[in-house]
C-alpha positions in Angstrom: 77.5 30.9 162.5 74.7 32.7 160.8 76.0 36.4 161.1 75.7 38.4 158.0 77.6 41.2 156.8 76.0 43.6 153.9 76.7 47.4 152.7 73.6 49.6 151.2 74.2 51.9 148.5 71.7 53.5 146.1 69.3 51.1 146.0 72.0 47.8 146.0 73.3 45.5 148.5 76.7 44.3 148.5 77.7 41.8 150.4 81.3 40.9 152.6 82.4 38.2 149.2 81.5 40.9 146.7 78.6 40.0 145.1 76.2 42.8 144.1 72.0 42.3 144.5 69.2 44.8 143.6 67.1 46.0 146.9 64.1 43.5 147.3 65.9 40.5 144.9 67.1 38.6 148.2 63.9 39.0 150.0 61.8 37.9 147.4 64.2 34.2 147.1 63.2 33.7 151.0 59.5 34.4 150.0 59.9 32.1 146.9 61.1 29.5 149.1 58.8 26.7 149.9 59.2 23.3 153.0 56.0 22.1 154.2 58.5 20.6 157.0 59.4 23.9 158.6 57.2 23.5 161.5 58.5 20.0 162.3 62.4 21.3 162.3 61.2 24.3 164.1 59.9 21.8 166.8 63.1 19.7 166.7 65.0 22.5 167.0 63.4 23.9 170.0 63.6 20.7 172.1 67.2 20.5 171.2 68.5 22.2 174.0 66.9 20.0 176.5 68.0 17.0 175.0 71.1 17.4 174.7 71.5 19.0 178.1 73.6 16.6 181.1 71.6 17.8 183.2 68.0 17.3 181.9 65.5 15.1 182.8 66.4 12.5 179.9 68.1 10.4 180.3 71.4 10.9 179.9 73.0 7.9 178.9 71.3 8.1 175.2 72.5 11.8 174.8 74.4 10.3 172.1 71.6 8.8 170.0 69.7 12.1 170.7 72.5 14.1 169.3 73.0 12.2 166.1 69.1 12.6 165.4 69.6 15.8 166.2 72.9 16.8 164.3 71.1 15.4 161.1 68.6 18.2 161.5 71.3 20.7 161.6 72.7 19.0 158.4 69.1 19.8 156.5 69.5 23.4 157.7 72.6 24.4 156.6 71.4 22.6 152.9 68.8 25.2 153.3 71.1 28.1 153.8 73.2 27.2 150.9 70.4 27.3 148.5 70.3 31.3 149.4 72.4 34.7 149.1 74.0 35.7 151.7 75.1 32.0 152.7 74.9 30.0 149.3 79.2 31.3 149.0 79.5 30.3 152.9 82.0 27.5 153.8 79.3 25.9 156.7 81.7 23.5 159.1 80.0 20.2 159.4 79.6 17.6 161.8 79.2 20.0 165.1 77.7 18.1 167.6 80.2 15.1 166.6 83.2 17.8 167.0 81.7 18.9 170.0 81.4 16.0 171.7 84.5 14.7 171.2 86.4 17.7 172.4 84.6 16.8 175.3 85.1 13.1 175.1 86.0 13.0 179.3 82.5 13.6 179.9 81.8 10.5 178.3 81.7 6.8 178.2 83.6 4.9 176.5 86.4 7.3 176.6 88.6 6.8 173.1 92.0 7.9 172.6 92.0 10.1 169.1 95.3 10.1 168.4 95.0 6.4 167.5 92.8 7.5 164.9 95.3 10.4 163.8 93.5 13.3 165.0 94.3 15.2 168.3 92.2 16.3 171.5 94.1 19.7 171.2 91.4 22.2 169.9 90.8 25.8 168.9 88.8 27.5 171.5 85.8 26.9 169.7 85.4 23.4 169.6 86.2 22.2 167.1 88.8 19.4 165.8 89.0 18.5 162.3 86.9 18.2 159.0 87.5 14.7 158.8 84.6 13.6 160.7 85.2 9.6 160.3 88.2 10.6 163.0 85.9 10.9 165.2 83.7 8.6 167.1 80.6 8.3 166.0 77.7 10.1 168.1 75.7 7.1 169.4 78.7 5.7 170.9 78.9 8.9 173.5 77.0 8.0 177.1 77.3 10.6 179.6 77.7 8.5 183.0 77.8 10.8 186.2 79.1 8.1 188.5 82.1 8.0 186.3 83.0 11.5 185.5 82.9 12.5 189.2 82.5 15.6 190.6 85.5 17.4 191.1 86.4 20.6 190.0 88.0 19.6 186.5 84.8 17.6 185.6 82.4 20.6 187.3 84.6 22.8 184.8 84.3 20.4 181.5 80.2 20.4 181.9 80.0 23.7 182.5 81.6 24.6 179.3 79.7 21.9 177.0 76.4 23.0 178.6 77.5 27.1 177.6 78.4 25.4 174.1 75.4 23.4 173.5 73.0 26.4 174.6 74.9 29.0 171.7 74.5 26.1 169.2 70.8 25.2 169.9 70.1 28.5 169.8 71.6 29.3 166.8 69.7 27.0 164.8 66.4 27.5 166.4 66.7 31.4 165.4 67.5 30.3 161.7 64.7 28.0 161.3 62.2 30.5 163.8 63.1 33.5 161.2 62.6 31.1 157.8 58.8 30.7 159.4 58.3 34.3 159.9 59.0 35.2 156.7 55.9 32.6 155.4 54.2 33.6 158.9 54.6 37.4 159.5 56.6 39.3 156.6 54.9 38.2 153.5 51.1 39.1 154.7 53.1 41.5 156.6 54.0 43.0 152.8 50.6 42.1 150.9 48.7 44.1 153.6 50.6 47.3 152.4 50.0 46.3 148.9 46.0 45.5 149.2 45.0 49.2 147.4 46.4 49.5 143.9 48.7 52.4 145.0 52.4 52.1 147.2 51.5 52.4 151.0 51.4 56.0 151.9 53.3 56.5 155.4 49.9 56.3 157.6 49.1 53.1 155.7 52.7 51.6 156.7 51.7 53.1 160.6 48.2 51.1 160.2 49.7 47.7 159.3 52.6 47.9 161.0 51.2 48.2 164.5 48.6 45.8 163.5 51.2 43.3 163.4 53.5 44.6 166.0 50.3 44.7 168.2 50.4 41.6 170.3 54.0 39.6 171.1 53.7 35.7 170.8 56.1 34.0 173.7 54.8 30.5 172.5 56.3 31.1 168.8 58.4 33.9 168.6 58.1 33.2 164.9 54.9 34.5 164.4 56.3 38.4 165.5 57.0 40.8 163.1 59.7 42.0 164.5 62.7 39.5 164.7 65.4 38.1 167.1 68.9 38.9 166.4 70.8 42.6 166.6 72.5 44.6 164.3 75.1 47.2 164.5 75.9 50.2 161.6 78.4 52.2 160.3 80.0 52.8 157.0 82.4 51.7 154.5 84.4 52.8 151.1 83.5 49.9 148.8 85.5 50.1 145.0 83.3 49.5 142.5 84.0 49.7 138.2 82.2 53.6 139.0 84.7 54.1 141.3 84.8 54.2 145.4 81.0 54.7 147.1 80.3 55.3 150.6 78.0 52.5 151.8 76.2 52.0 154.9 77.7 48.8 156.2 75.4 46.5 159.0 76.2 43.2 160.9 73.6 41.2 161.5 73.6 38.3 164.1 70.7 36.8 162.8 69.0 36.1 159.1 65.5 37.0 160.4 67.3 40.4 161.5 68.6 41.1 157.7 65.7 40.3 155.8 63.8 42.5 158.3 65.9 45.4 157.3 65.3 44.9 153.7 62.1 44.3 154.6 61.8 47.6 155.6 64.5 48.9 153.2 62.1 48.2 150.1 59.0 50.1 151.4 61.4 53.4 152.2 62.8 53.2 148.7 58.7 52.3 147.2 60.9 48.5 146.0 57.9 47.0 147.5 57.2 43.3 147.2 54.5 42.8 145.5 52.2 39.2 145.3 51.1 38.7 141.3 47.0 38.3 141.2 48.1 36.0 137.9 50.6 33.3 138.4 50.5 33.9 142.5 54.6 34.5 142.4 56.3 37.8 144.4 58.4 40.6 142.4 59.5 43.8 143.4 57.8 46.9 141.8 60.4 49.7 141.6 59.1 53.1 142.1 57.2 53.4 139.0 53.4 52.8 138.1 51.9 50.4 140.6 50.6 46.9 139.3 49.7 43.5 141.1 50.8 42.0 138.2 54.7 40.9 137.2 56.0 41.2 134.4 57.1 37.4 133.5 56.5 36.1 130.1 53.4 33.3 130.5 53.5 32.7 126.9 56.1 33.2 124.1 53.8 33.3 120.9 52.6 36.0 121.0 54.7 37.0 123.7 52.4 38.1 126.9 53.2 38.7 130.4 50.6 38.4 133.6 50.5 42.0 132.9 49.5 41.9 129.7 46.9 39.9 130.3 45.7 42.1 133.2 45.6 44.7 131.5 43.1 43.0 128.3 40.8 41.5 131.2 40.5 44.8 133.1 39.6 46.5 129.7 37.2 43.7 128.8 35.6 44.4 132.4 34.7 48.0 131.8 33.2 47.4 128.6 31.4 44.6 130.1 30.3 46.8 133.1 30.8 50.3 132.5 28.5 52.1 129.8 31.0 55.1 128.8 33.8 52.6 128.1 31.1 50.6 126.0 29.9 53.3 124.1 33.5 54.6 123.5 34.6 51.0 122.3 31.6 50.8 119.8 32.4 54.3 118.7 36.5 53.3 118.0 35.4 50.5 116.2 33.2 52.4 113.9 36.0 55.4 113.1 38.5 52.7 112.9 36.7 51.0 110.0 36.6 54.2 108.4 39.9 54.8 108.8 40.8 51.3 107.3 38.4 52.1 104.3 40.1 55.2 103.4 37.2 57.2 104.3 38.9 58.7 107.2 42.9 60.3 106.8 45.4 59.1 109.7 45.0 62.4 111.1 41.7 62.6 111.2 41.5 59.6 112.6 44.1 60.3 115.6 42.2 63.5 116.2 39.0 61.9 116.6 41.1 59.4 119.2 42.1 62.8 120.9 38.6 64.0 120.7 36.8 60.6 121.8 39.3 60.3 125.0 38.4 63.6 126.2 34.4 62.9 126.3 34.8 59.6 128.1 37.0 61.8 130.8 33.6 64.3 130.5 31.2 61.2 130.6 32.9 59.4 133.5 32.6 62.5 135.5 29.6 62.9 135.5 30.0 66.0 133.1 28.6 64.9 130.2 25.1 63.2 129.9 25.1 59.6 128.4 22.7 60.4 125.3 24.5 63.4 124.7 27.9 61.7 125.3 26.7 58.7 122.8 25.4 61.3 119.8 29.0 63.7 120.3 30.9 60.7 120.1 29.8 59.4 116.9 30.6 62.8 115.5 
């Protein structure tokens, strides 16, 4: 149900419907993504199985008020998944447990005949019956009865089946909500661990964190590992594209948490890395060019500024505040650039001074200049 499809090519991901993404720009939706309920459906979701398992110790004759509690939970979920690439294009089925269960309907009490209602008890092998859920009974009027369904070999046969079905589907959505807590849990202080120095993780740094995190394996919450459930399988595929045909590596993934782990990965072989902004506190990708912990979003549009612009005028204001050569050097602009601006000084002699100023704060800063003799050369 959650299976993804996606081909890699220079950087891109395209997807099985077409759709083309930059490396990183899927990731980062997942880690803008906020629920303070994800630990309550993760908990629902994990006591699913035994709930709506015949053969628990609950009791059996409510399974049908547990499933519809727990159907609406599977509901939420697949809202979630529509809000994001790869499954926002995805035609979810609904109503699965209520499909489910009435497929089964000779496991249960009352029994109802659903061709009154216009539907049929003939079924794909999946399951499932029809779209048109008010066909079907609805959940809390299922009661599984063991006196009544007997034990012969038809009946033995029938459990058997819904117990293999209900184990896939519990399962299915306990992985999808256990991987949307590990990318809050493990993958995003998974990434701003790499990105703590203001430099891209250099391959011993990505060895460092990695088995840091990959050091001990939680049973309790398999969440809370870096590495994720789910599979994958490669190989590779001739996509047409408005350049013309590319050669893509093509991967199918039986799991979300095993996709955004491989782009995950993807974005710190290709230095995409995700990166957390020290400003507004948001996640971008910086792309293989000058490292910054600051994005490049506009946080005001007169004058127009970005979190990096504004970096940038605090981190200058902090050397001149602490650091004596950048000091001296600023006092020393100011008084050539008033100069300049009185016509006592030509623009080139003004932007060789600038030339010649630079190169004695480089001097100075190493330690190759002395500070009086730096501060009397500079005013030159």
């Amino acid at each position: 149900m959650f299976e993804i499809e996606a081909h890699y090519h220079d950087r891109k991901i395209y997807l099985s419907d077409g759709r083309e993404y930059p490396l990183g720009e899927i990731l980062l939706r997942y880690f803008s993504y906020k629920n303070n309920d994800l630990i309550h459906l993760y908990e629902i979701c994990s006591n699913a199985k035994e709930l709506l398992n015949i053969n628990s110790g609950y009791d059996p004759y409510n399974i049908g008020t547990r499933a519809q509690q727990i159907e609406d939970i599977y509901e939420e979920l697949i809202r979630i998944a529509q809000k994001f690439p790869p499954y926002d294009k995805k035609n979810f089925r609904h109503g699965l447990l209520q499909n489910l269960f009435a497929y089964y309907y000779m496991l249960f009490d009352p029994v109802r005949d659903l061709s009154d209602s216009g539907s049929t008890s003939a079924a794909p092998s999946e399951g499932y019956i029809t779209e048109r859920l008010e066909f079907l009974a609805p959940l809390k009027h299922y009661h599984y009865d063991d006196l009544r369904v007997g034990m012969d070999s038809e009946g033995k046969m029938f459990r058997a089946e819904f117990i293999i079905h209900i184990d896939k589907l519990t399962t299915e959505f306990k992985t999808f909500i256990g991987d949307l807590l590990r990318v809050k849990k493990v993958f995003m202080p998974f990434a701003d661990e790499l990105c703590a120095h203001n430099n891209y993780p250099s391959i011993e740094k990505v060895i460092e964190v990695f088995q840091k995190f990959t050091a001990t394996h939680n049973l309790s919450n398999s969440y809370l590992n870096l590495e994720s459930s789910g599979s994958m399988c490669m190989g590779h595929t001739l996509l047409e594209t408005k350049k013309g045909p590319i050669l893509c590596e093509t991967y199918r993934f039986t799991s979300l948490g095993a996709f955004l782990y491989f782009e995950l990965f993807k974005c710190i072989e290709k230095k995409f890395m995700p990166v957390k902004c020290r400003n507004c506190g948001r996640w971008f990708i910086m792309k293989h060019t000058t490292f910054s912990h600051y994005c490049k979003r506009l946080i005001s549009s007169n004058p127009p500024r970005s979190c990096r612009d504004i970096s940038m005028r605090h981190t200058f204001k902090d050397k001149l505040k602490n650091d004596p050569v950048w000091e001296i050097y600023n006092r020393a602009y100011k008084q050539h650039y008033a100069r300049f601006m009185k016509k006592k000084m030509s623009k080139s002699e003004f932007a060789e001074w600038g030339d010649y100023a630079v190169e004695l704060r480089q001097k100075a800063a190493d330690g190759e200049l002395e500070m009086e003799e730096y501060q009397r050369l500079i005013r030159i």
